[in-house]
N, C-alpha and C positions, 0 to 999 in steps of 0.2 A: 422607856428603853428604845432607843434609835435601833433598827433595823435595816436592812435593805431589801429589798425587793427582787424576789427572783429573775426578772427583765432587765433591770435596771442597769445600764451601762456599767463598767467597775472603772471604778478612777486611776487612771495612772500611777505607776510607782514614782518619785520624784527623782532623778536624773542623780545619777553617783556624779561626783566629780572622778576626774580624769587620773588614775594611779603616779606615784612618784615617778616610777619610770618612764612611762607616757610624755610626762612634762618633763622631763632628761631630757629626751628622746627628741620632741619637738625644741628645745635651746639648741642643744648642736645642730639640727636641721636649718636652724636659722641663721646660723654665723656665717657658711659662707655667704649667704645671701646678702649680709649686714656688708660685707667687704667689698662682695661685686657691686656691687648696688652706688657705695660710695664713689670706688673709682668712676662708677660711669656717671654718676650725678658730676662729678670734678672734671672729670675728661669732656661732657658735653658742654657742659658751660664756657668751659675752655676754647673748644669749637666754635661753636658759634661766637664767641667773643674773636676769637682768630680771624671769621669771615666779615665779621664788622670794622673789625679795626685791621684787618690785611696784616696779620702778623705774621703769616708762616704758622709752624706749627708750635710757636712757645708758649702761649697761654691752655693749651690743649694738654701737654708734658707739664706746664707748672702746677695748674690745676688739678691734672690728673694726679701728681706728685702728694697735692696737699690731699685729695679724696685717699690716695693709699694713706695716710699718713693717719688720717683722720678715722679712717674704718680700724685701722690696727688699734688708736687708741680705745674706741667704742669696744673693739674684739677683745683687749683687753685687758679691759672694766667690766666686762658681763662675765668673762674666766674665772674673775678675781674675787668678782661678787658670789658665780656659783661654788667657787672653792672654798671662801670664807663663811660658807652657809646663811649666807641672807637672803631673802627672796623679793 
């Protein structure tokens, strides 16, 4: 018969995972981030391409154009996914 020992350190509980809500909670906290993020990946690229190639500001607007375009599509596909219940 395994015992323990009245000194004996006691071992951790092992960590719950994170309640439904919680993980709700953190998807929406993530989406605008998904969309800013884009534009500015699309809009920087843009720039500095602008400054290389002396364009004015059109590859900074086309780019930035395709980063919005691009994050709405990701925004939503991850709406669609949490609304169709897959994870």
């Amino acid at each position: 018969m395994a015992t323990e020992e009245p000194d004996s350190p006691r071992t951790p509980n092992p960590r719950k995972r994170p309640g439904e809500g919680v993980r709700q909670l953190a998807d929406i906290l993530e989406l605008p981030f998904l969309l800013v993020a884009s534009i500015a990946v699309g809009g920087g690229v843009g720039y500095f391409l602008d400054a290389r190639f002396h364009t004015a500001p059109v590859l900074t607007l086309v780019l930035g154009f395709l980063g919005f375009a691009g994050g709405m599509i990701q925004l939503v596909k991850r709406l669609s996914k949490d609304t169709n219940g897959g994870s």
